[in-house]
PyMOL Python script that loads the backbone (N, CA, C, O; Angstrom):
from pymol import cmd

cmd.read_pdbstr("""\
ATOM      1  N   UNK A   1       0.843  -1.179   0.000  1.00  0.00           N
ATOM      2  CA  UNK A   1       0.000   0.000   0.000  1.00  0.00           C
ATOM      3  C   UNK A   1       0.891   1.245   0.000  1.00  0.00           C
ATOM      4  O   UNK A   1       1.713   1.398   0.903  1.00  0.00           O
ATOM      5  N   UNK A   2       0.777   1.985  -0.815  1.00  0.00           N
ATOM      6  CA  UNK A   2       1.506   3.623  -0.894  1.00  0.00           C
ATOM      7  C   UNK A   2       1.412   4.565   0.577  1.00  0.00           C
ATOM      8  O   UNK A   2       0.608   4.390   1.493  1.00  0.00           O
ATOM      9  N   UNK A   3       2.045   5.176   0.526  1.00  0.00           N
ATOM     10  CA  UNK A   3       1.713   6.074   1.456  1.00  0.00           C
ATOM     11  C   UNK A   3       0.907   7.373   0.587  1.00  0.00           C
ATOM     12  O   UNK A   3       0.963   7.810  -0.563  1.00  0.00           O
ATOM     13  N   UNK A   4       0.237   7.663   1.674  1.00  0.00           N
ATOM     14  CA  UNK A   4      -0.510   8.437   1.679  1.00  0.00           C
ATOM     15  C   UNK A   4      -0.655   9.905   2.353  1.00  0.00           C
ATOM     16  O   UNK A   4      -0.988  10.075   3.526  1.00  0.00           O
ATOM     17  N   UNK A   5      -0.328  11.024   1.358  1.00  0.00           N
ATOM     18  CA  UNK A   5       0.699  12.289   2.399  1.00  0.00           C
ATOM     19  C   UNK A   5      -0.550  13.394   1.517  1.00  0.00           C
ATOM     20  O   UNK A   5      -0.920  13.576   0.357  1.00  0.00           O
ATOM     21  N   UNK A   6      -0.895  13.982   3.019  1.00  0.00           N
ATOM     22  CA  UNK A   6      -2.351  15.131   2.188  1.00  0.00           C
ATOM     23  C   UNK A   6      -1.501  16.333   2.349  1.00  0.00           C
ATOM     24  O   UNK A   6      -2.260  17.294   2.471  1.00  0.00           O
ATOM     25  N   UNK A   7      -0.351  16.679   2.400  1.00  0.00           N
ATOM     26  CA  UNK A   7       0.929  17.629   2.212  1.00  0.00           C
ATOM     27  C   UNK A   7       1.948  17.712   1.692  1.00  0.00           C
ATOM     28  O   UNK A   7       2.365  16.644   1.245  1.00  0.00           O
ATOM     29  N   UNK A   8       2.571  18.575   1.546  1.00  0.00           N
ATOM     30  CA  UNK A   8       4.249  18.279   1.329  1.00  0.00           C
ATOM     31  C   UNK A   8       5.133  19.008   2.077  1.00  0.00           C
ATOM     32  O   UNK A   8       6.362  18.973   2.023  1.00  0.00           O
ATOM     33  N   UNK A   9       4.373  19.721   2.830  1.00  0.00           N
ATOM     34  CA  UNK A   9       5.367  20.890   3.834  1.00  0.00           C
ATOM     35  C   UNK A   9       5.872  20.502   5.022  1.00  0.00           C
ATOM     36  O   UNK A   9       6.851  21.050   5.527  1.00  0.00           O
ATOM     37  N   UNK A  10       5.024  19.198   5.732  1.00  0.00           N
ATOM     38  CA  UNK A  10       5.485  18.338   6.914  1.00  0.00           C
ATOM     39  C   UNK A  10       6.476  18.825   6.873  1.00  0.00           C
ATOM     40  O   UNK A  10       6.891  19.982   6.952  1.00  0.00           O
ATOM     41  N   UNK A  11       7.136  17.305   6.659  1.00  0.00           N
ATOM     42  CA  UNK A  11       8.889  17.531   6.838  1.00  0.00           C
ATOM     43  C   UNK A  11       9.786  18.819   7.205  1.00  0.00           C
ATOM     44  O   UNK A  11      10.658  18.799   8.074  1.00  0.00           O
ATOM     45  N   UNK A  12       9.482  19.840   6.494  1.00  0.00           N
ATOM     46  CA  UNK A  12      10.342  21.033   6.665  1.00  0.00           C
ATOM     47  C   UNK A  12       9.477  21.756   8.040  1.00  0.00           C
ATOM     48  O   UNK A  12      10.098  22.210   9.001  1.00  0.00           O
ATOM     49  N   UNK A  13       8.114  21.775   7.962  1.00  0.00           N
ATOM     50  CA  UNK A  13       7.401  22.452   9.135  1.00  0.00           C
ATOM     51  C   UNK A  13       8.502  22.033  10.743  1.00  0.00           C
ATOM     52  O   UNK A  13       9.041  22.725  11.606  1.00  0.00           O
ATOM     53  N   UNK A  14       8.407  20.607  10.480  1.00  0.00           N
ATOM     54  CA  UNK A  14       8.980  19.834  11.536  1.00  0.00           C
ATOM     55  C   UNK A  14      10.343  20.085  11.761  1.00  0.00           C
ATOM     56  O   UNK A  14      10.740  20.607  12.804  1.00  0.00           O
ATOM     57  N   UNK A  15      11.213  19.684  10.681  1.00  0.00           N
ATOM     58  CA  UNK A  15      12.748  20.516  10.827  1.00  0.00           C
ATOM     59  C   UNK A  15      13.354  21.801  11.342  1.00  0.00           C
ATOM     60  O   UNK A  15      14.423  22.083  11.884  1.00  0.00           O
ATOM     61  N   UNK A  16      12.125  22.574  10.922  1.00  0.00           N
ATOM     62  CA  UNK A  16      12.257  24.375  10.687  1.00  0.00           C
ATOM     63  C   UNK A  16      11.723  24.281  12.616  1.00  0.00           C
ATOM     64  O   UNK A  16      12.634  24.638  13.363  1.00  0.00           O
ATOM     65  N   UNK A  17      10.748  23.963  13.145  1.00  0.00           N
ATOM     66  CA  UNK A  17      10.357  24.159  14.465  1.00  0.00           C
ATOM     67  C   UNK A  17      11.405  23.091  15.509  1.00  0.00           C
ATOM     68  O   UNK A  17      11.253  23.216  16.724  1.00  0.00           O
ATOM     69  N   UNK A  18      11.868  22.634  15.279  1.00  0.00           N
ATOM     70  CA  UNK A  18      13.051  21.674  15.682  1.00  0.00           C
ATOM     71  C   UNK A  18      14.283  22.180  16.135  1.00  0.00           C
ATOM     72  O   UNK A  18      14.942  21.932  17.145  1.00  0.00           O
ATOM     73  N   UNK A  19      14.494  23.083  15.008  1.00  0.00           N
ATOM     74  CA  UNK A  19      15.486  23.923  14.911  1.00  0.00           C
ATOM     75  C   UNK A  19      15.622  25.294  15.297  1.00  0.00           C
ATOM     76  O   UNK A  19      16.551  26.088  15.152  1.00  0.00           O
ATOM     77  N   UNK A  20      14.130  25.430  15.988  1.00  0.00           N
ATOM     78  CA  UNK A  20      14.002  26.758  16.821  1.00  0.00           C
ATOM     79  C   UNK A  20      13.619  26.123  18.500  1.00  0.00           C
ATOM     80  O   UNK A  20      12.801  26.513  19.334  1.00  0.00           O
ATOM     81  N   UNK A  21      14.279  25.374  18.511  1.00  0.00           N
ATOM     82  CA  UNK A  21      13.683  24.359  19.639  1.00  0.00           C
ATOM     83  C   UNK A  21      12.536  24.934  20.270  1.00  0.00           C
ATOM     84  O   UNK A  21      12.536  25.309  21.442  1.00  0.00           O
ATOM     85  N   UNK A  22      11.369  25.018  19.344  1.00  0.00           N
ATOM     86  CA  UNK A  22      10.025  24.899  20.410  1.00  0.00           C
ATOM     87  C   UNK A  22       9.096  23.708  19.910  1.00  0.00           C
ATOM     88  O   UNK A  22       9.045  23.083  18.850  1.00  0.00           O
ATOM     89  N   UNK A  23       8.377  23.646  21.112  1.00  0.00           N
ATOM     90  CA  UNK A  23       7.754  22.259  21.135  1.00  0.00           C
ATOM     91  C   UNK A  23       6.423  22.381  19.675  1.00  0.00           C
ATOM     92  O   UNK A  23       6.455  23.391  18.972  1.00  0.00           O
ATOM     93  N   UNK A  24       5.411  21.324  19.403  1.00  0.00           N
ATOM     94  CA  UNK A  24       4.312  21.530  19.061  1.00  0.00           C
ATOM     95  C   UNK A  24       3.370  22.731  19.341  1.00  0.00           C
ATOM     96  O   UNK A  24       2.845  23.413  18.461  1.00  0.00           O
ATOM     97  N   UNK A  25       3.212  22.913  20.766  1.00  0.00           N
ATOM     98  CA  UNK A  25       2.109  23.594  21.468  1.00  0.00           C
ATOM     99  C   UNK A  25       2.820  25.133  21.291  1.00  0.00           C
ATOM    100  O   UNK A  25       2.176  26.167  21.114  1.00  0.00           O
ATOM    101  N   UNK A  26       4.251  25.036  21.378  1.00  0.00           N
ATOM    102  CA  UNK A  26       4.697  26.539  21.298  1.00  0.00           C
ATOM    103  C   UNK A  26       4.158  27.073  20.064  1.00  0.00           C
ATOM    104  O   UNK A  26       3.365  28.009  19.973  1.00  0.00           O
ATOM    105  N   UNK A  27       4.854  26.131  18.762  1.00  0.00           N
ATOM    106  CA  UNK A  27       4.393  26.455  17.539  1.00  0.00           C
ATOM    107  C   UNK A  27       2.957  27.069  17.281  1.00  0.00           C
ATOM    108  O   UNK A  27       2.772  28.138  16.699  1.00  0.00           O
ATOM    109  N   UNK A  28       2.013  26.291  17.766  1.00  0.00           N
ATOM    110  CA  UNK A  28       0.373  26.173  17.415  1.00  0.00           C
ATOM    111  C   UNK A  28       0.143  27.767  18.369  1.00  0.00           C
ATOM    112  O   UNK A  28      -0.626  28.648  17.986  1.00  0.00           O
ATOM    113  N   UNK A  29       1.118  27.873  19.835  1.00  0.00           N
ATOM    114  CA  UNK A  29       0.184  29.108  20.382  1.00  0.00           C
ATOM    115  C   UNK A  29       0.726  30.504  19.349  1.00  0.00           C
ATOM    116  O   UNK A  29      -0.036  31.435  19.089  1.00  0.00           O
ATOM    117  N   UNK A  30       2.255  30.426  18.813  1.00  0.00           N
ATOM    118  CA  UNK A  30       2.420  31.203  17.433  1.00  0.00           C
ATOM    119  C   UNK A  30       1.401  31.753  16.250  1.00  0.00           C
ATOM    120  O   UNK A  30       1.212  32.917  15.897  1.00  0.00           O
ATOM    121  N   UNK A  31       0.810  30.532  15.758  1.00  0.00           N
ATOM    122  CA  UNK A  31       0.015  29.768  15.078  1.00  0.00           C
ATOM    123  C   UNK A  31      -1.280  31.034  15.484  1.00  0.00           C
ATOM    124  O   UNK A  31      -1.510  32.117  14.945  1.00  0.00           O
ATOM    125  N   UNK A  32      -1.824  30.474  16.431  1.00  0.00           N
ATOM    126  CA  UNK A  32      -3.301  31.046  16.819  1.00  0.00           C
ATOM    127  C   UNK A  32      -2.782  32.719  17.050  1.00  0.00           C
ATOM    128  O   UNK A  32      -3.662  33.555  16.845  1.00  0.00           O
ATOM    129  N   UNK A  33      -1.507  33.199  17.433  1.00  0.00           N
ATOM    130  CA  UNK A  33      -1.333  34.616  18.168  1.00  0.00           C
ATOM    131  C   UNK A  33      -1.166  35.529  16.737  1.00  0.00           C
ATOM    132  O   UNK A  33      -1.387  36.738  16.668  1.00  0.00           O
ATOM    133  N   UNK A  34      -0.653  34.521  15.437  1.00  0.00           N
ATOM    134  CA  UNK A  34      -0.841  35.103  14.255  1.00  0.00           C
ATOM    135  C   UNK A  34      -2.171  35.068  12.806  1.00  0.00           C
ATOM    136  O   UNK A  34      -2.110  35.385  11.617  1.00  0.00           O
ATOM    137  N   UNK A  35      -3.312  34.495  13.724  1.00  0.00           N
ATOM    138  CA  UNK A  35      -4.320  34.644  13.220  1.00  0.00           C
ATOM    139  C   UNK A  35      -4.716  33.869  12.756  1.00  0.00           C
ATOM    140  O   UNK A  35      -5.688  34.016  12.015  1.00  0.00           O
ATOM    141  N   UNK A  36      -3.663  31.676  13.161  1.00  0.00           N
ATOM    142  CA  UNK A  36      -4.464  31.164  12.815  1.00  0.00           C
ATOM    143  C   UNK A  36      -5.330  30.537  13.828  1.00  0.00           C
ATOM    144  O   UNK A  36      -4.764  29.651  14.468  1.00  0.00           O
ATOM    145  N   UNK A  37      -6.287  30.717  14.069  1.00  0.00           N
ATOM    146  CA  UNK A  37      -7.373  30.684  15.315  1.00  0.00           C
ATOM    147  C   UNK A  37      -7.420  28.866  15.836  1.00  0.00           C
ATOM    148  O   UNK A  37      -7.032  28.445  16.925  1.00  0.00           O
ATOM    149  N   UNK A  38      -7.843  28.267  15.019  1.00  0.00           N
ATOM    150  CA  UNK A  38      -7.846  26.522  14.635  1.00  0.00           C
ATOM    151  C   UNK A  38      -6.383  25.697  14.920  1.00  0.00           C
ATOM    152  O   UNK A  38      -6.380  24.484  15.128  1.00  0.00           O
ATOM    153  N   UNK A  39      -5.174  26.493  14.904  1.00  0.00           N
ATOM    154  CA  UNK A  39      -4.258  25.951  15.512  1.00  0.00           C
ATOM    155  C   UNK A  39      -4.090  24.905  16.766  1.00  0.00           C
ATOM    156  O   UNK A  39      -4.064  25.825  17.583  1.00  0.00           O
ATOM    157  N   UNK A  40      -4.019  24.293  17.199  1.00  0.00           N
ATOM    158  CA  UNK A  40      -3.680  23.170  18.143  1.00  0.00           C
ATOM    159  C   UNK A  40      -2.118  22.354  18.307  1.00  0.00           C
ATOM    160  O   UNK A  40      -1.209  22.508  17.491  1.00  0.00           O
ATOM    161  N   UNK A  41      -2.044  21.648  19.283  1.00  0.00           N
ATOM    162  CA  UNK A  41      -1.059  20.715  18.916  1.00  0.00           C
ATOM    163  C   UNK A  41      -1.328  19.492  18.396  1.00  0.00           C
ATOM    164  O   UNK A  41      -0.398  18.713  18.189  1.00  0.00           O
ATOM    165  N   UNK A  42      -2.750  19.120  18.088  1.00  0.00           N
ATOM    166  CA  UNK A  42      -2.853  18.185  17.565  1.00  0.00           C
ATOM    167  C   UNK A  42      -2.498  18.708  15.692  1.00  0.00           C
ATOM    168  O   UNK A  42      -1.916  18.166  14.752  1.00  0.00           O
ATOM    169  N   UNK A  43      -3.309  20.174  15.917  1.00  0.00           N
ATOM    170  CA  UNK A  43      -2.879  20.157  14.482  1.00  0.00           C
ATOM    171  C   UNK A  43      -1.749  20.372  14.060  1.00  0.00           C
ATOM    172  O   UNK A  43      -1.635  19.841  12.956  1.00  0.00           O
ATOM    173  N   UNK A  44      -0.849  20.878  14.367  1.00  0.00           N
ATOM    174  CA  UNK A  44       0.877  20.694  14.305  1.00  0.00           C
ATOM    175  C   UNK A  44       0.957  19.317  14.064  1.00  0.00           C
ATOM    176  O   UNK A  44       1.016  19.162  12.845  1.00  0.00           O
ATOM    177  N   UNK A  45       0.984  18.346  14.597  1.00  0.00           N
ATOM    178  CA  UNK A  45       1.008  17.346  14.877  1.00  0.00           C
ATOM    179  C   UNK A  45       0.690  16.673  13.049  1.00  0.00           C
ATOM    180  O   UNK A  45       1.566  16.298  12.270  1.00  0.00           O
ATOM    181  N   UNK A  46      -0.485  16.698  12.850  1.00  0.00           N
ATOM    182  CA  UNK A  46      -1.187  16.171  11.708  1.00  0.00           C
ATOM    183  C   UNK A  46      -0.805  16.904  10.090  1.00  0.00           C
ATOM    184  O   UNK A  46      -0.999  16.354   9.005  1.00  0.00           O
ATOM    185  N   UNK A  47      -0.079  18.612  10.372  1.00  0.00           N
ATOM    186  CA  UNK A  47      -0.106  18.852   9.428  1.00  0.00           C
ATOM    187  C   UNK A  47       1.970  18.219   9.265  1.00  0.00           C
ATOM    188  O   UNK A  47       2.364  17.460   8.380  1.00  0.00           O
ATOM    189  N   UNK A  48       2.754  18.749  10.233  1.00  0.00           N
ATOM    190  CA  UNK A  48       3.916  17.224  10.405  1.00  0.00           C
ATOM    191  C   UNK A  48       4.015  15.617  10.057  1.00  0.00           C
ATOM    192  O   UNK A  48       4.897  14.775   9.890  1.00  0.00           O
ATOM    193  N   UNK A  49       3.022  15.674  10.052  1.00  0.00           N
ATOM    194  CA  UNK A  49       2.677  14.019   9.752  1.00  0.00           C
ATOM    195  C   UNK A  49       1.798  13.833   8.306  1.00  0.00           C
ATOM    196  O   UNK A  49       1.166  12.890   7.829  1.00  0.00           O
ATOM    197  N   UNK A  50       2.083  15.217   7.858  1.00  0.00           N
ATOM    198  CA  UNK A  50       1.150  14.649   6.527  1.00  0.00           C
ATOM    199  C   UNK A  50      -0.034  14.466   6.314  1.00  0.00           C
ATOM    200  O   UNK A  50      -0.677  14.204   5.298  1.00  0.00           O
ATOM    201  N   UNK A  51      -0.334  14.654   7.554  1.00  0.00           N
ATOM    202  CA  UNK A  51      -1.504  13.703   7.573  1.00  0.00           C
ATOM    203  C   UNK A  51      -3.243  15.104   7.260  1.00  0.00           C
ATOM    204  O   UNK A  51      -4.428  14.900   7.001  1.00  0.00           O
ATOM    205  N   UNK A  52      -2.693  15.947   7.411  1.00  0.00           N
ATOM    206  CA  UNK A  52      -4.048  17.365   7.436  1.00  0.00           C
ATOM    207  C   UNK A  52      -3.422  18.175   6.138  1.00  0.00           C
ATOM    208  O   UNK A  52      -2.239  18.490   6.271  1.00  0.00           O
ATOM    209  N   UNK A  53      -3.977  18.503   5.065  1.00  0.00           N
ATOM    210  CA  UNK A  53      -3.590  19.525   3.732  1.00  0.00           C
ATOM    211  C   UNK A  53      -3.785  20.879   4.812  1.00  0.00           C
ATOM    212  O   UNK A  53      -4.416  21.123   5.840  1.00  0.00           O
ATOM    213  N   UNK A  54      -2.878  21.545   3.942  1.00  0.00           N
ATOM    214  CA  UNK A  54      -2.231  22.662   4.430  1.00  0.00           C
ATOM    215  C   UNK A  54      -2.991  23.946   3.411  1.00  0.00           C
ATOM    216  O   UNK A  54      -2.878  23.709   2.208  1.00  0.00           O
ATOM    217  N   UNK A  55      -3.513  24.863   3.656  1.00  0.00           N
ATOM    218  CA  UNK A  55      -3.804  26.133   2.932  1.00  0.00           C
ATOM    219  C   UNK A  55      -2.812  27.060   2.551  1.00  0.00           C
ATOM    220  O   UNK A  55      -1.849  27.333   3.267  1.00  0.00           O
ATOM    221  N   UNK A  56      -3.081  27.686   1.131  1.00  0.00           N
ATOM    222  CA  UNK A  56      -2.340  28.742   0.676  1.00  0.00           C
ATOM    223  C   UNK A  56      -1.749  30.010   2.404  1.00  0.00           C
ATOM    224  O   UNK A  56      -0.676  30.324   2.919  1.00  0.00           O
ATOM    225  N   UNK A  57      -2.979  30.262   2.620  1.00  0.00           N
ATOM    226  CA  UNK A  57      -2.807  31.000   3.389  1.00  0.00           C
ATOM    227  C   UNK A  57      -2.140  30.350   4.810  1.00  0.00           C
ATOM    228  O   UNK A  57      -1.157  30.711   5.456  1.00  0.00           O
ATOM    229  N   UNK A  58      -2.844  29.534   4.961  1.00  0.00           N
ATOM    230  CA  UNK A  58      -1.884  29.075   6.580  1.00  0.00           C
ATOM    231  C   UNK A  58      -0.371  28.440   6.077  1.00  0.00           C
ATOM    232  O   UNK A  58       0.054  27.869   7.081  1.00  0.00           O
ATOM    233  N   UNK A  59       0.334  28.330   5.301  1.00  0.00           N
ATOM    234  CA  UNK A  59       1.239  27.991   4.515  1.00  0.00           C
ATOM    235  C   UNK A  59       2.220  29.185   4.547  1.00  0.00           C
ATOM    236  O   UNK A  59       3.396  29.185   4.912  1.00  0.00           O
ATOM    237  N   UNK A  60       1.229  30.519   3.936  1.00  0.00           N
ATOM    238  CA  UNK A  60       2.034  31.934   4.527  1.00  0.00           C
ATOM    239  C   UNK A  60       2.384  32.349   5.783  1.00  0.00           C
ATOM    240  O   UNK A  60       3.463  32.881   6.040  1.00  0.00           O
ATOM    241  N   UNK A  61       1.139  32.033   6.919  1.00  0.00           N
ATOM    242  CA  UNK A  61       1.402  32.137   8.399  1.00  0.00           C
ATOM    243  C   UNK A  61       2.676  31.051   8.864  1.00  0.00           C
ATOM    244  O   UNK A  61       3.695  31.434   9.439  1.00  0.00           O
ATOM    245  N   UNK A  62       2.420  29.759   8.524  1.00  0.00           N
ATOM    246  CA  UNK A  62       3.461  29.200   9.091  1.00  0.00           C
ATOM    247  C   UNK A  62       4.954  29.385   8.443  1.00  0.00           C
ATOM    248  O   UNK A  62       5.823  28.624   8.865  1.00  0.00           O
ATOM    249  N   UNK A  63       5.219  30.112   7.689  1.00  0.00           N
ATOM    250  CA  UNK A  63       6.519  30.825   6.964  1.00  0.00           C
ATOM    251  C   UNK A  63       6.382  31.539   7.973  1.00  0.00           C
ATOM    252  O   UNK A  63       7.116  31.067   8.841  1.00  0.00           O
ATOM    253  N   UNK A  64       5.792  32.512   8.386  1.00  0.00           N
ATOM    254  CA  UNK A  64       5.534  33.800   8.580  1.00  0.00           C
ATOM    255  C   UNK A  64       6.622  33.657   9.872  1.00  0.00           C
ATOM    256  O   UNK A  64       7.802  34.006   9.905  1.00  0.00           O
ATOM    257  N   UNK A  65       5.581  32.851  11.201  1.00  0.00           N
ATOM    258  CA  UNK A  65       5.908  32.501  12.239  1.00  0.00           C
ATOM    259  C   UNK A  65       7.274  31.573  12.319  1.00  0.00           C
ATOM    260  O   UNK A  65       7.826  31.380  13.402  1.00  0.00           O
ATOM    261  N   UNK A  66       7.711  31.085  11.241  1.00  0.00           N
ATOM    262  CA  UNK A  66       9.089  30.113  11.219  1.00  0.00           C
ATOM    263  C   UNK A  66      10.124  31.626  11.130  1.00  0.00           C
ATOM    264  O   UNK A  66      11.079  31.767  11.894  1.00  0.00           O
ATOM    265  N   UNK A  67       9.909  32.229  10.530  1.00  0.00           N
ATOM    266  CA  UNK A  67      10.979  33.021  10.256  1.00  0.00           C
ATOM    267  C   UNK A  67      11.532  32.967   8.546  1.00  0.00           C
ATOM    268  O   UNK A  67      12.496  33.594   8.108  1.00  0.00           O
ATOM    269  N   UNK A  68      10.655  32.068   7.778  1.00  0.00           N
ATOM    270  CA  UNK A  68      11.133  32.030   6.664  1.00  0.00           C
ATOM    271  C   UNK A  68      10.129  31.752   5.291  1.00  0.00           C
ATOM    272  O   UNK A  68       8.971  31.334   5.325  1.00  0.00           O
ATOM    273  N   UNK A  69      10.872  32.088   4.168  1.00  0.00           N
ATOM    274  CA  UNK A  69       9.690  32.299   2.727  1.00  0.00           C
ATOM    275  C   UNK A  69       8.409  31.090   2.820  1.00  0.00           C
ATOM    276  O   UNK A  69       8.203  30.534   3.899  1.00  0.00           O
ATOM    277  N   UNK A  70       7.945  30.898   2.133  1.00  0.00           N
ATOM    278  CA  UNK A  70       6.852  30.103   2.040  1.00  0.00           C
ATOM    279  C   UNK A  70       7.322  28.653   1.182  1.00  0.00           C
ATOM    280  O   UNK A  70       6.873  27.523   1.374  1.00  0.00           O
ATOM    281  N   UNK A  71       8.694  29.207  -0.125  1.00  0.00           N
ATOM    282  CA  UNK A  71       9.433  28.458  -0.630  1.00  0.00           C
ATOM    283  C   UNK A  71      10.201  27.188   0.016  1.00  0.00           C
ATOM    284  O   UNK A  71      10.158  25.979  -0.211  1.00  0.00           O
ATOM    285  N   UNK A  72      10.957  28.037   0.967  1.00  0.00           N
ATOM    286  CA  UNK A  72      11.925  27.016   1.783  1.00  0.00           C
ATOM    287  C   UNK A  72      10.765  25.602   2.857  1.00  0.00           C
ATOM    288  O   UNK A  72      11.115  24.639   3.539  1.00  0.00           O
ATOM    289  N   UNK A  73       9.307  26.196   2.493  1.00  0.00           N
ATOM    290  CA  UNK A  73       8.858  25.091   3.272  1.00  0.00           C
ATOM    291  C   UNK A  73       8.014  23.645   2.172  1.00  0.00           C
ATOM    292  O   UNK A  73       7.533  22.523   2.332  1.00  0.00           O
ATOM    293  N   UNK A  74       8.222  24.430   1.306  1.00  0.00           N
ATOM    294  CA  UNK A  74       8.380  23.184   0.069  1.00  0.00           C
ATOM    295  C   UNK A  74       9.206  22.216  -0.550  1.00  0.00           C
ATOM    296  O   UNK A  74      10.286  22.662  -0.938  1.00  0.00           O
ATOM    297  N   UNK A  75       9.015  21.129  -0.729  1.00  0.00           N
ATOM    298  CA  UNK A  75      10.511  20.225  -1.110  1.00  0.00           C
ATOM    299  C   UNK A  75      10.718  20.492  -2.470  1.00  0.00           C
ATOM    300  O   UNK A  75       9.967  21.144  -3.194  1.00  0.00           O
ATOM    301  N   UNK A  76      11.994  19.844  -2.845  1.00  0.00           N
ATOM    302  CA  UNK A  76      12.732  20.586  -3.678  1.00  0.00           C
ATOM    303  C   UNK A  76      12.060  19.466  -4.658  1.00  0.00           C
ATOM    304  O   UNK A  76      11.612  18.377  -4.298  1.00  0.00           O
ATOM    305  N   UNK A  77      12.110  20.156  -6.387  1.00  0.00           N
ATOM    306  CA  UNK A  77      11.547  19.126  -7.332  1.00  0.00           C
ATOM    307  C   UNK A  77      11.673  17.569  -7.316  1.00  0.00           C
ATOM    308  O   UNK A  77      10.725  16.787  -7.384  1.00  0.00           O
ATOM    309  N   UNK A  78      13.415  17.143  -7.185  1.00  0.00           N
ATOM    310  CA  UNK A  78      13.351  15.386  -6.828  1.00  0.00           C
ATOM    311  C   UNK A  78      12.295  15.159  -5.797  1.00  0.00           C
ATOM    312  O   UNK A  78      11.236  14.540  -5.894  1.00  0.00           O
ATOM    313  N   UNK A  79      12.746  15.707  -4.929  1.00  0.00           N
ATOM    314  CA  UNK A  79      11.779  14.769  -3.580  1.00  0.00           C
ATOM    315  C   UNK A  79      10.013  14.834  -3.852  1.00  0.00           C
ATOM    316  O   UNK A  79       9.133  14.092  -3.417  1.00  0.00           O
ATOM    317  N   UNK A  80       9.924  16.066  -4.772  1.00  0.00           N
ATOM    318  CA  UNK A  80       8.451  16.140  -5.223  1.00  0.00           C
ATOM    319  C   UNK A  80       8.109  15.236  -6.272  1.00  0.00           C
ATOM    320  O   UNK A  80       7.074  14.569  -6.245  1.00  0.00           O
ATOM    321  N   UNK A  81       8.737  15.203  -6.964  1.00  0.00           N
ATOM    322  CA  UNK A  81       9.040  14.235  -8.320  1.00  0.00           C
ATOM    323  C   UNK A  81       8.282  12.682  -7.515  1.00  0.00           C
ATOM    324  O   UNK A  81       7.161  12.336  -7.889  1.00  0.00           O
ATOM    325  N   UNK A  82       8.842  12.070  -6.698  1.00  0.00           N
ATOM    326  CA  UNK A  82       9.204  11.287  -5.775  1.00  0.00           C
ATOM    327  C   UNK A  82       7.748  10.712  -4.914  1.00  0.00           C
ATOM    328  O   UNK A  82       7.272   9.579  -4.835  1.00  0.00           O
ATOM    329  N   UNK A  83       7.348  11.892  -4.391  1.00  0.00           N
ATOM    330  CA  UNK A  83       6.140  12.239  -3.333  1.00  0.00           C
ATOM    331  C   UNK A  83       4.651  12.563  -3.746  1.00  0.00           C
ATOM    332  O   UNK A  83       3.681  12.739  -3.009  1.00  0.00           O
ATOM    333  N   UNK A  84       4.758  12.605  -5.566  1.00  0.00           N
ATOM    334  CA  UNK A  84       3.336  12.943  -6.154  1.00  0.00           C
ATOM    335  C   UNK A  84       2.273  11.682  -5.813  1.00  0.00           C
ATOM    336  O   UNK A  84       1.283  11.627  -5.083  1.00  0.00           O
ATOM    337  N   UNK A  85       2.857  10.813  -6.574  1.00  0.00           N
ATOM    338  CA  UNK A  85       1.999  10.083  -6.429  1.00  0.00           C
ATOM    339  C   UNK A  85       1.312   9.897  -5.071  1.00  0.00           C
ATOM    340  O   UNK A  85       0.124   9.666  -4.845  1.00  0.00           O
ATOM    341  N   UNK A  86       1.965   9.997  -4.528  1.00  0.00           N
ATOM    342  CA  UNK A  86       1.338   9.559  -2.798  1.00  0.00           C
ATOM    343  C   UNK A  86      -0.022  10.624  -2.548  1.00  0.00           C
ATOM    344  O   UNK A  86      -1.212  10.520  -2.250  1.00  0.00           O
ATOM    345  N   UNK A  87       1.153  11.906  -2.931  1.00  0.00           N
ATOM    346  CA  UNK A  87       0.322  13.212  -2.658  1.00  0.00           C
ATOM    347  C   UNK A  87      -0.800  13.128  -3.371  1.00  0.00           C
ATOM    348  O   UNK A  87      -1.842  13.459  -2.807  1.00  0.00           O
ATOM    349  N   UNK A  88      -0.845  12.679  -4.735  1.00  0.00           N
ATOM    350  CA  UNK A  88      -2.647  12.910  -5.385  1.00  0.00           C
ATOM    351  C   UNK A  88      -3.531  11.872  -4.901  1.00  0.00           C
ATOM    352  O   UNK A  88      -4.761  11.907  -4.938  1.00  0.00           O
ATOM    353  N   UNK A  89      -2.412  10.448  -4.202  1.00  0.00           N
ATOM    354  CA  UNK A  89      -3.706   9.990  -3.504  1.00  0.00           C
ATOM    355  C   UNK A  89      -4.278   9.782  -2.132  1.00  0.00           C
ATOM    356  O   UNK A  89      -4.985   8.914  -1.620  1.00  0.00           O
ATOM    357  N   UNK A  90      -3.797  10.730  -1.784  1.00  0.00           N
ATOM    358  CA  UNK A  90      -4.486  11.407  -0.542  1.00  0.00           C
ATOM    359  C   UNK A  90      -5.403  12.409  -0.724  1.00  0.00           C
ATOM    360  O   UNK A  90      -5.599  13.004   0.335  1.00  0.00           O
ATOM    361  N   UNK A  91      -6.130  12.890  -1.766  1.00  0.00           N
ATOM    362  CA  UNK A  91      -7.080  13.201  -2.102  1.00  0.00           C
ATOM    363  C   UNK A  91      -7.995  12.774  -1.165  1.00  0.00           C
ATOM    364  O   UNK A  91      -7.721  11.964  -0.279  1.00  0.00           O
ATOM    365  N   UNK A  92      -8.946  13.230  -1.307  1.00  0.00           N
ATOM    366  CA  UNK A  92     -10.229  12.704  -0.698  1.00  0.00           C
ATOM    367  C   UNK A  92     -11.446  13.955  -1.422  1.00  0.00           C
ATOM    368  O   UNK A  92     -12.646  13.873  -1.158  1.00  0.00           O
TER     369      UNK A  92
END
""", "prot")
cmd.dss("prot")
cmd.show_as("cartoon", "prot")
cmd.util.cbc("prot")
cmd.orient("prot")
């Protein structure tokens, strides 16, 4: 069975907050203090794991709040190349 990834920004979300050593919950209270209201640590959690699609706009907030472009939280063409298939079938 494929995996199944309703994102592609995980990975770097997770690296990028890792590397500012704050936890989930720090991230998410970021998250909600920059307007995204729905933030949680579960949702940290799910959009890290692939597992929750990510919005144009909360995509900008979580750049916003990392400290960095919206670019650097996208993988680079191989690894996308790589990750489509999974990614279109996590559709729903």
């Amino acid at each position: 069975m494929p995996r199944r990834f309703r994102n592609a920004t995980g990975p770097a979300v997770r690296r990028l907050r890792m590397e500012r050593a704050l936890t989930q919950d720090q991230l998410a209270a970021r998250l909600v203090l920059a307007g995204l209201g729905n933030a949680d640590r579960v949702w940290v959690a799910k959009v890290e794991t692939r597992i929750r699609s990510v919005y144009d706009f909360e995509l900008a907030v979580i750049a916003a709040v990392l400290g960095v472009t919206a670019d650097e939280l996208l993988p680079g063409g191989k690894e996308l190349k790589r990750d489509l298939p999974a990614l279109n079938e996590g559709e729903r």
